[in-house]
C-alpha positions as CSV (number, residue, x, y, z in Angstrom):
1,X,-20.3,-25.4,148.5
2,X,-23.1,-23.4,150.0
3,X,-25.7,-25.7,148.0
4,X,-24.4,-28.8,149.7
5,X,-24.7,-28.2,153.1
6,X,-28.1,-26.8,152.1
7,X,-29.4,-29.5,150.4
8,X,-27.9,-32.4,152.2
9,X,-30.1,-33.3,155.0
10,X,-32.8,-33.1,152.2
11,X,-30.9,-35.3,150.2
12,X,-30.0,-37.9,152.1
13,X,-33.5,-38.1,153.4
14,X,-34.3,-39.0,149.8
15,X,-31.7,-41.7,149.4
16,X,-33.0,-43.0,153.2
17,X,-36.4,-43.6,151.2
18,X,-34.6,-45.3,148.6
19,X,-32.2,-47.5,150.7
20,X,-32.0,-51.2,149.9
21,X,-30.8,-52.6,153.4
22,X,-28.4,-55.3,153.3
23,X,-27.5,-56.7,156.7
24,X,-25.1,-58.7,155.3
25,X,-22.0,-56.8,154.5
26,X,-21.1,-52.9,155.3
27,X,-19.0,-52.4,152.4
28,X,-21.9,-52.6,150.5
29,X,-23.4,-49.7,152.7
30,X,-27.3,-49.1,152.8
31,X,-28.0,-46.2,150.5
32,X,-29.0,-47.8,147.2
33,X,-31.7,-46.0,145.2
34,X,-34.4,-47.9,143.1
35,X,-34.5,-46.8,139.9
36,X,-38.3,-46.8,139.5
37,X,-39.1,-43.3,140.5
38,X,-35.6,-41.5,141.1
39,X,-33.0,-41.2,139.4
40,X,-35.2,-39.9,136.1
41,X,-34.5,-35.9,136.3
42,X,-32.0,-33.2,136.4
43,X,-32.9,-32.3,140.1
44,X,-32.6,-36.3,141.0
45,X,-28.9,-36.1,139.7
46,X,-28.4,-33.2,141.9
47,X,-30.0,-34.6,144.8
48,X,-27.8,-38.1,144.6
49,X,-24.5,-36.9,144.0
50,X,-24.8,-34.5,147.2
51,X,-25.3,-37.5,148.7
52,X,-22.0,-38.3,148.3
53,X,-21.2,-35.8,150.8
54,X,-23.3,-36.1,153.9
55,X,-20.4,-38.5,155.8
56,X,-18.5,-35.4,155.9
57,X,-20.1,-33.9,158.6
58,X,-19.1,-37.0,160.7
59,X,-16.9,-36.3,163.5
60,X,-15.0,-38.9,162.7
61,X,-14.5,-38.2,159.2
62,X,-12.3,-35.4,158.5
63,X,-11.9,-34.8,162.4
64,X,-11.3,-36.6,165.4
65,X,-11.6,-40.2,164.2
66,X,-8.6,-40.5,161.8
67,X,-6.5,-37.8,163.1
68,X,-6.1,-40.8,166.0
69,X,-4.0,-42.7,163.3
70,X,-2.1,-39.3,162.4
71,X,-1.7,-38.9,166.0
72,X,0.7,-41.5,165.5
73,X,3.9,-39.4,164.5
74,X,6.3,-38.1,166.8
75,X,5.1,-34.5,165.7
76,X,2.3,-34.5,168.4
77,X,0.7,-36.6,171.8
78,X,-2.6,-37.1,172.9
79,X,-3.3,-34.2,174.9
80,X,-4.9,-35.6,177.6
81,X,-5.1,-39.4,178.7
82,X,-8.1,-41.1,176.5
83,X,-7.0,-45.1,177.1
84,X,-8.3,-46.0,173.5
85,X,-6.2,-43.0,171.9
86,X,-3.2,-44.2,173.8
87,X,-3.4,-47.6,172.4
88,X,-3.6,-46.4,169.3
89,X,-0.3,-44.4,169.1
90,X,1.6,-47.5,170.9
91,X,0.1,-50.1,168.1
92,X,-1.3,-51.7,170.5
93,X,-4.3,-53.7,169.3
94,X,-6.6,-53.2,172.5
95,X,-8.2,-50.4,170.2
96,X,-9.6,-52.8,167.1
97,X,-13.1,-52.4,167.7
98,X,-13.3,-49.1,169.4
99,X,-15.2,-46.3,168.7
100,X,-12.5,-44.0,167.4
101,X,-11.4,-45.3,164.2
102,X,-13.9,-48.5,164.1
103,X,-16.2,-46.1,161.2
104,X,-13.3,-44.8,158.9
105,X,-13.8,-48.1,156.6
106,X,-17.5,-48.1,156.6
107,X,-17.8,-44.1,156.3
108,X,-15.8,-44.2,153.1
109,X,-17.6,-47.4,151.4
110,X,-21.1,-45.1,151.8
111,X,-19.0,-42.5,149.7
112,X,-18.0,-45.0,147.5
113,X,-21.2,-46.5,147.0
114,X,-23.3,-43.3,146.4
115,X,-20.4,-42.2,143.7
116,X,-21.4,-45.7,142.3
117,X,-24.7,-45.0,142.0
118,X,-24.3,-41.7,140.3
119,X,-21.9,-42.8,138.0
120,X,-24.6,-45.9,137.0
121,X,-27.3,-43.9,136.8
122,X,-26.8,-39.8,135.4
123,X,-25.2,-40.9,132.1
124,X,-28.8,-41.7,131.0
125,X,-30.6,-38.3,132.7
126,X,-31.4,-36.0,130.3
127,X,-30.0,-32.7,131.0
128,X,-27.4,-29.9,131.3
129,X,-24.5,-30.8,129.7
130,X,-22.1,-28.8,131.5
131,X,-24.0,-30.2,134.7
132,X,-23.6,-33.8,133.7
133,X,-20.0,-33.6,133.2
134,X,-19.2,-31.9,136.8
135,X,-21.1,-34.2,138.2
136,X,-19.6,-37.4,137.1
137,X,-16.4,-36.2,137.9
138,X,-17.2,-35.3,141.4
139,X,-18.2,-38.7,141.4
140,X,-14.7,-40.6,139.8
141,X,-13.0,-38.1,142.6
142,X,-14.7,-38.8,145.2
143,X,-14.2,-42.7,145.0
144,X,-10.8,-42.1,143.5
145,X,-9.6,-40.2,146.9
146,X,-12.2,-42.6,149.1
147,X,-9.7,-45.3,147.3
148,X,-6.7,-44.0,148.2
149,X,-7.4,-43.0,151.6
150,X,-8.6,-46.5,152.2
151,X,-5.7,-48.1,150.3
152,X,-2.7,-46.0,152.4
153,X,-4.2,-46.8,155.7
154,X,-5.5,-50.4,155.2
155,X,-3.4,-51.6,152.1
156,X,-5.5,-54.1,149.8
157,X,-9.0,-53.2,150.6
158,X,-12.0,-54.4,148.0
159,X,-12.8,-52.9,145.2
160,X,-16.9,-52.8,144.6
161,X,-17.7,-54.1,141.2
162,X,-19.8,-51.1,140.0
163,X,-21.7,-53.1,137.5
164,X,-22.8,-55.9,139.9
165,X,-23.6,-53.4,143.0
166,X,-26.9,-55.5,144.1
167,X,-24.4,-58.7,144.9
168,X,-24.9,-59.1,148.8
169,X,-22.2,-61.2,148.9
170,X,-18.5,-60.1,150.8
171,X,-16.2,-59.2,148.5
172,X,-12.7,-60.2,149.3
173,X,-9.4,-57.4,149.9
174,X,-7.4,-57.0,146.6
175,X,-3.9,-59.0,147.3
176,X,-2.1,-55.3,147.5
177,X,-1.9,-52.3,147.8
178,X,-0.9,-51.3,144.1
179,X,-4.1,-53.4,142.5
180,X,-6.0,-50.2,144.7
181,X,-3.9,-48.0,143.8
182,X,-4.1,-48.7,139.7
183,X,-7.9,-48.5,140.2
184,X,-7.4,-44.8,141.7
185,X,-5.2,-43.5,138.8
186,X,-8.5,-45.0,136.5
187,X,-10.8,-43.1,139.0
188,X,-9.1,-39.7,139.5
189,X,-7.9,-39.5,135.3
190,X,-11.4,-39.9,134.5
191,X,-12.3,-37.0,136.9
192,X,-9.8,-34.7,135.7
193,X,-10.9,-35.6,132.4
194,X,-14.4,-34.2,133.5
195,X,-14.1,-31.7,135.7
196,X,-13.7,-28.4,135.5
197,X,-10.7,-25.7,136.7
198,X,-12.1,-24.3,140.3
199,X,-12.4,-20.7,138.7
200,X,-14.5,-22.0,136.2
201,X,-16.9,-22.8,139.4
202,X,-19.8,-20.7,140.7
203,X,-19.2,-19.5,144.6
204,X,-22.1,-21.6,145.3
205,X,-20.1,-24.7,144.7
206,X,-16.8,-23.9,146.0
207,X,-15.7,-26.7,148.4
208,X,-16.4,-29.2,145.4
209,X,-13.6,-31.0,143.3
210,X,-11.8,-30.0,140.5
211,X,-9.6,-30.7,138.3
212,X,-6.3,-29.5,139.9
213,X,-7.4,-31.5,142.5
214,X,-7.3,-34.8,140.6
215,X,-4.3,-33.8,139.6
216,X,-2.6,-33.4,142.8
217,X,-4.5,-36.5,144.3
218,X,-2.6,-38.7,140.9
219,X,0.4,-37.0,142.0
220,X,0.4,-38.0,145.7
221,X,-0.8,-41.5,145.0
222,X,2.0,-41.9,142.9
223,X,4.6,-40.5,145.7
224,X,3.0,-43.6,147.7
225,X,3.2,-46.3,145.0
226,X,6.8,-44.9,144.2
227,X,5.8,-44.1,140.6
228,X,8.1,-41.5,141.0
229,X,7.8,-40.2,137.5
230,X,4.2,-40.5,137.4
231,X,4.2,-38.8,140.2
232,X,6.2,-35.6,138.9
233,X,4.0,-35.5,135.7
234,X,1.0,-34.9,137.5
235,X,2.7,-32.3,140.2
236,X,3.5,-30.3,137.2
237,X,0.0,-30.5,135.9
238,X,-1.0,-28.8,138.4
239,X,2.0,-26.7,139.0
240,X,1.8,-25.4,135.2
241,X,-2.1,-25.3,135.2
242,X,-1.1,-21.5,136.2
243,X,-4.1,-21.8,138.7
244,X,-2.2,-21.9,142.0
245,X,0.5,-19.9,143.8
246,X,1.6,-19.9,147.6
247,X,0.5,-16.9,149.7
248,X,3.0,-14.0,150.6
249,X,2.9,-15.2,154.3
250,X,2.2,-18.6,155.8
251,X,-0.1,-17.9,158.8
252,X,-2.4,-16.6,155.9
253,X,-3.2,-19.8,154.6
254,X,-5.2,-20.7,158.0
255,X,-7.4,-17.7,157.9
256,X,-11.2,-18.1,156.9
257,X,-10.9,-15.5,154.4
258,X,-8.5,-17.9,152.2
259,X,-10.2,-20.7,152.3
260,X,-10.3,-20.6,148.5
261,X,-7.3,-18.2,147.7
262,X,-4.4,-19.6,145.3
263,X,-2.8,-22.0,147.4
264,X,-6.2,-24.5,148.2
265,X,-6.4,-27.4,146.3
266,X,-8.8,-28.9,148.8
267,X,-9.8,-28.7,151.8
268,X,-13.1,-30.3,154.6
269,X,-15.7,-28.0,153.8
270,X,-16.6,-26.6,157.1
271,X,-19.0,-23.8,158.2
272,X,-20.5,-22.5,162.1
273,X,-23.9,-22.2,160.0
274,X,-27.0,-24.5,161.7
275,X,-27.7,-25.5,165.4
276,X,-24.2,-27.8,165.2
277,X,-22.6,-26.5,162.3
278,X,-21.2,-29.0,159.2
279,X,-17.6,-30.4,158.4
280,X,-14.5,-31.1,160.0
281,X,-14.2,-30.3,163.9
282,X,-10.2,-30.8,163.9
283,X,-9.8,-27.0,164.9
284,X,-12.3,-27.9,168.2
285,X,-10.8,-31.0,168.9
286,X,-7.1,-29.3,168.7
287,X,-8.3,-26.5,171.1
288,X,-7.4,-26.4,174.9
289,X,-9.5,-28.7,176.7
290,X,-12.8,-26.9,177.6
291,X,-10.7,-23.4,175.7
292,X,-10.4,-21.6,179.2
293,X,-14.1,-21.6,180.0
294,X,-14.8,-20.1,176.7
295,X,-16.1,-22.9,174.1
296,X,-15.9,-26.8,174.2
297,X,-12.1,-27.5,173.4
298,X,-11.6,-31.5,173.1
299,X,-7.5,-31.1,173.9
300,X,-6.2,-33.5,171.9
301,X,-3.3,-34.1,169.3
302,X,-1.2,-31.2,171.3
303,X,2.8,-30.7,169.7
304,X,5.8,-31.9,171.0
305,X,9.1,-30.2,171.7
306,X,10.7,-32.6,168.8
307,X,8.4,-31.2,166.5
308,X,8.8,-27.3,167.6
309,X,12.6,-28.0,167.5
310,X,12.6,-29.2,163.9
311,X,12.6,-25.6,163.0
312,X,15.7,-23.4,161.9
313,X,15.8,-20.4,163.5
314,X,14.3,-17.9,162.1
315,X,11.6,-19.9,161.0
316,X,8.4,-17.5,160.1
317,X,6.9,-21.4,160.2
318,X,7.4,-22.2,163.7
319,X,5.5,-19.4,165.9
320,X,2.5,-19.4,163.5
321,X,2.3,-23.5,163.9
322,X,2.7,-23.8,167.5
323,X,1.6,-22.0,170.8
324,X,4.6,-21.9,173.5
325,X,4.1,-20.8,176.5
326,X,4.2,-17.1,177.4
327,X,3.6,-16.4,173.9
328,X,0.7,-13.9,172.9
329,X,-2.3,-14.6,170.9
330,X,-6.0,-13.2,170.2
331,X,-9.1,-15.5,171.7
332,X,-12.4,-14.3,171.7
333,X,-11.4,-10.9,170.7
334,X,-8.7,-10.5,174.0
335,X,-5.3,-10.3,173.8
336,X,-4.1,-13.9,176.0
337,X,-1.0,-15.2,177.3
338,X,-0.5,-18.8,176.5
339,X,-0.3,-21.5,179.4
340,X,-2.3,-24.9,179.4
341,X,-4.2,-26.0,182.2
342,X,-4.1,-29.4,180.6
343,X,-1.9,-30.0,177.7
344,X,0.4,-33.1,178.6
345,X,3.0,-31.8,176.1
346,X,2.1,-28.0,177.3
347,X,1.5,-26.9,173.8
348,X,-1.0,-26.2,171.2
349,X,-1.5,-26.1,167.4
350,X,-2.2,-22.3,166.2
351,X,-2.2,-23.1,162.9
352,X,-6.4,-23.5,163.3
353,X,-7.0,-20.7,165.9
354,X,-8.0,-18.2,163.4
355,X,-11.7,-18.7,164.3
356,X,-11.5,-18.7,167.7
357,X,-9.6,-14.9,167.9
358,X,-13.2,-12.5,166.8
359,X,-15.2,-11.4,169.5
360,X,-17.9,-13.7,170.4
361,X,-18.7,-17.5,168.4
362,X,-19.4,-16.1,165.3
363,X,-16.8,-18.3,163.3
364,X,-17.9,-21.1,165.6
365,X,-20.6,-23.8,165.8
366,X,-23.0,-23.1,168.4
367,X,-22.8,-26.7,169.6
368,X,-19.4,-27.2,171.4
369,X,-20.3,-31.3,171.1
370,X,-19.5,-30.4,167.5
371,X,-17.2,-27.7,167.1
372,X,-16.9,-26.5,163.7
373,X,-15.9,-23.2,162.5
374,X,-15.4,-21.3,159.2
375,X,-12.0,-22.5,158.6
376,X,-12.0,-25.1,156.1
377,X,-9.5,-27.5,157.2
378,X,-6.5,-28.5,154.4
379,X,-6.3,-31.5,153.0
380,X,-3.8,-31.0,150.1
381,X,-2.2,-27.6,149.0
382,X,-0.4,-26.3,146.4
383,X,2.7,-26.0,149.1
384,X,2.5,-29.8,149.2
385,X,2.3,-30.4,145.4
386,X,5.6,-28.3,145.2
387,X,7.0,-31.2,147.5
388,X,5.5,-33.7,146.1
389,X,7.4,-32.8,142.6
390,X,10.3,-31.9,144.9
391,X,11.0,-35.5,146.3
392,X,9.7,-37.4,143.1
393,X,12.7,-35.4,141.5
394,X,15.4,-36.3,144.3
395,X,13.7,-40.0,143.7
396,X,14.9,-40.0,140.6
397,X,18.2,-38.5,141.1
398,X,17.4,-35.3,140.0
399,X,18.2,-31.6,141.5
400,X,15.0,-30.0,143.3
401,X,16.6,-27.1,144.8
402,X,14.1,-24.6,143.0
403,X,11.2,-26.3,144.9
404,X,12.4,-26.4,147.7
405,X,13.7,-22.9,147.6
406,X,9.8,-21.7,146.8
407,X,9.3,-23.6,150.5
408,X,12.1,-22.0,152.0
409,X,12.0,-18.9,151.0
410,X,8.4,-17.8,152.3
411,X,9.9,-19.7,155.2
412,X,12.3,-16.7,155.6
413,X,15.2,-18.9,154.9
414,X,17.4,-18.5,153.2
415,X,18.6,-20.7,149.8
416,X,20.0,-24.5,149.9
417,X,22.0,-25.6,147.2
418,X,21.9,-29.9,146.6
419,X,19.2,-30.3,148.8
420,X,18.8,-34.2,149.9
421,X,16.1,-36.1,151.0
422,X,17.0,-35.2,154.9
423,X,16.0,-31.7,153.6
424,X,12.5,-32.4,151.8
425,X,11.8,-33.8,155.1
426,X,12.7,-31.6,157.1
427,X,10.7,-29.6,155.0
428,X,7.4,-31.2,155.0
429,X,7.6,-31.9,158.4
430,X,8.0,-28.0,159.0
431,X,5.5,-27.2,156.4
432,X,2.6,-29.2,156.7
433,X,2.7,-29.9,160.4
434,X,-0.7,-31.2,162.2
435,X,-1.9,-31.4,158.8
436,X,-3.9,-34.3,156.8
437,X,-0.4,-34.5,155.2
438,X,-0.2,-37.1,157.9
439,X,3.4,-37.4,158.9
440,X,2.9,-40.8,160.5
441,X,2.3,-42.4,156.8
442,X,5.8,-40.1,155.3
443,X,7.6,-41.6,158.2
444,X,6.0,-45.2,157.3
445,X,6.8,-45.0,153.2
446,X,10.2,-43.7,154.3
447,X,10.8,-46.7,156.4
448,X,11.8,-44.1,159.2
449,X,9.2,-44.7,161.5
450,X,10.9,-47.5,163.6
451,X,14.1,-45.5,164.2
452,X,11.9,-42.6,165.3
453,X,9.3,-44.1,166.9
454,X,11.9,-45.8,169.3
455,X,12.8,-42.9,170.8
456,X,10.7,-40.9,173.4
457,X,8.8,-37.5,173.0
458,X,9.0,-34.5,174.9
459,X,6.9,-31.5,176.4
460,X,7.8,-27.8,176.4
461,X,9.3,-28.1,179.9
462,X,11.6,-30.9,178.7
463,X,10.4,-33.4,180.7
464,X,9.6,-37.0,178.8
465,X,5.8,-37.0,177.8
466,X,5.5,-39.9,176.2
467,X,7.8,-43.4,176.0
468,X,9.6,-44.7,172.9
469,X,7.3,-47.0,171.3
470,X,8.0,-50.5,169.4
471,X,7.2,-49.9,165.5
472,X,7.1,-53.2,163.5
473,X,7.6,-52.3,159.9
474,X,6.5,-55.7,159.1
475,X,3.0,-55.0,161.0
476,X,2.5,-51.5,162.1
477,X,3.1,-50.5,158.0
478,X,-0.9,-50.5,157.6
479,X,-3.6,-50.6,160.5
480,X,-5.5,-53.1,161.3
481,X,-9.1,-54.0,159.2
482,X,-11.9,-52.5,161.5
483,X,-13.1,-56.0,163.4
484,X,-17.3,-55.0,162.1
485,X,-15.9,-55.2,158.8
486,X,-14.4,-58.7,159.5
487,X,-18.2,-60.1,161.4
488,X,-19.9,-59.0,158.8
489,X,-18.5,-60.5,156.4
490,X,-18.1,-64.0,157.9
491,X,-14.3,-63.8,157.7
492,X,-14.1,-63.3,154.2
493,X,-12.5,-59.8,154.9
494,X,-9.2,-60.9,156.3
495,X,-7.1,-59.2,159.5
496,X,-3.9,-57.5,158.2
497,X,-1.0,-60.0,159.4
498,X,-0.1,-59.4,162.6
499,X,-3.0,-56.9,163.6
């Protein structure tokens, strides 16, 4: 998606000039275009719906910020004492209003509203047909998936009225979680209805949606809502689409030369291109703390020893997930022995270290205050739409050995017969560790998280790292509203209970 990073700071400088500011409410977010002057040509329908992608360069976004909630599971610690990160893994509530996760509400409203816009305003711009179509679907996916992220982390959020956007007045939270959700499966159907297959795509806009990806998004949001039928219909959209297909070996997935190969669905665009780079920082912020003198490591979300022991042995997974130390790997083009100088659980996520093993930065941003690299972080594979389908079928009582037998056997295990639900977790736990996955919201819709939160975590040494924690399914189920979002709207956005 060459043309987006290239044209963003360009474009968002035109929607600046456009802004109506509203002071009163930041879920309308400031952005709106007039539609005197813009909003008239091809090139303006270009320019607004990149737009829609300028918060992803925030370093909050698809990097540090929400990975705090993430940070949650029992698969990883902070890596080094941060007080607000702490709180945030113990549920305590000293953290509403902090800087960490304070934004993630108000970053995804701007994405929201700008998909708004475009979806108002291209229908009537005459041009490309082709053009048109992509375009509106980017914009149903993009405030489908803004939706759903919202939805799964905050539970009834409000839906903007897209037909009344210049009402300054606060909207109030929808009274659950599944009047969000229903409003997704309208937002991502319409995109998959639009968009088209990601080899139908130019090079130029790779990193963009498609329609796979709506697909896989329906099928996920439907593993939430426990629409487990739904959800296997749309996993074997994708799955029989004939567009995807895991890699040969798993370590290949997190290389910057398959960023687009079979197995992405989609990922956080990122690139070392500019003075600071664009996209997700997560393989920075995952790094060893100042990365031995080399580049700008942030040291947190590090592995624990629960987490390294929920492999079988014999596990190809396990050694390509996690650095141990004494084990061998390639940084900055020299062969290094691994041992932390900081690391409170004394280990390190590999899976994003690809980048950081060529000679010199040149898969890295040149500003270590934002350190992106060429890797394009996952955010939903094909692996995971194989278990998606796989636990919609156990769900529903049904055999899902062949899926996950795909899992397993690129593993290098060998075959299960009558796998259970202990085993598809066991699996996506193994699979798509310290990924956006996010095992801290599979433990949650499980209703595992309190037995496993109340039990301590470990380092690589053994030694206890980190206390058992008190997990209130009746609270800690969803986080709690950001407390901006509750000012600005003069209480009419209400605190989840308990929070």
């Amino acid at each position: 998606m060459k043309t987006i990073i290239r044209n963003t700071i360009l474009a968002a400088t035109s929607a600046a000039m456009l802004s109506a500011c509203n002071k009163k409410l930041d879920i309308v977010p400031e952005g709106s275009p007039t539609t005197g002057n813009f909003w008239v040509t091809e090139k303006d329908a270009i320019a607004g719906a990149n737009t829609m992608y300028d918060q992803f360069d925030d370093e909050n976004f698809y990097g540090r910020g929400y990975w705090w909630f993430i940070n949650a599971s029992d698969d990883q610690i902070t890596g080094r004492v941060k007080a607000e990160g702490d709180n945030i893994k113990d549920f305590n509530r000293n953290f509403i209003g902090g800087s960490y996760t304070e934004s993630q509400w108000k970053l995804r409203y701007i994405v929201i509203k700008r998909a708004n816009d475009v979806i108002l305003h291209v229908p009537s711009i005459d041009m490309d047909a082709s053009l048109k179509s992509r375009i509106m679907g980017e914009a149903y996916f993009l405030s489908g998936l803004m939706y759903f992220q919202l939805g799964y982390t905050y539970g009834g959020v409000p839906i903007v009225d897209r037909d009344n956007l210049l009402n300054d007045k606060p909207i109030p939270r929808a009274d659950n979680v599944n009047i969000v959700y229903q409003y997704v499966e309208e937002e991502l159907k319409q995109a998959a209805a639009l968009l088209p297959y990601f080899d139908q795509l130019a090079p130029a806009d790779y990193g963009r949606p498609h329609k796979t990806a709506a697909w896989a998004f329906l099928s996920k949001m439907f593993l939430y809502k426990k629409d487990y039928a739904s959800a296997e219909k749309y996993a074997d959209s994708v799955i029989l689409s004939g567009k995807h297909q895991l890699l040969d070996n798993f370590s290949d997935v997190f290389t910057i030369a398959n960023n687009w190969s079979k197995e992405y669905i989609w990922s956080a665009l990122s690139t070392s291109k500019g003075p600071s780079g664009w996209g997700s920082i997560l393989p920075g912020v995952m790094l060893e703390n100042k990365g031995w003198g080399k580049y700008n490591g942030w040291g947190y979300f590090m592995p624990t020893k629960e987490l390294y022991d929920a492999f079988e042995a014999g596990d190809l997974r396990r050694e390509a997930t996690i650095l141990k130390p004494g084990d061998h790997f390639t940084f900055f083009g020299e062969d290094m022995t691994y041992s932390s100088l900081n690391s409170l659980s004394g280990y390190q996520y590999r899976k994003y270290m690809e980048p950081f093993s060529y000679p010199g930065a040149v898969h890295l941003s040149p500003n270590g205050d934002h350190p992106t690299t060429d890797l394009s972080v996952p955010l939903l594979r094909y692996a995971e739409v194989i278990l998606i389908k796989a636990e919609a079928k156990l769900m529903q009582g049904k055999n899902a050995d062949a899926e996950i037998n795909m899992i397993r056997h690129r593993a290098g295990l060998a075959n299960v017969t009558n796998a259970n639900m202990d085993e598809l977790k066991k699996q996506r736990r193994c699979e798509l560790a310290g990924e956006w996955a996010d095992r801290h919201s599979d433990l949650v819709r499980w209703g595992d998280a309190k037995d496993t939160y109340a039990k301590p975590l470990h380092g690589a040494d053994g030694r206890e790292v980190w206390p058992a924690r008190t997990f209130n399914p009746a609270v800690h189920n969803v986080w709690p509203v950001p407390q901006s979002e509750i000012d600005n709207s003069g209480g009419v956005i209400k605190q989840n209970t308990g929070w």
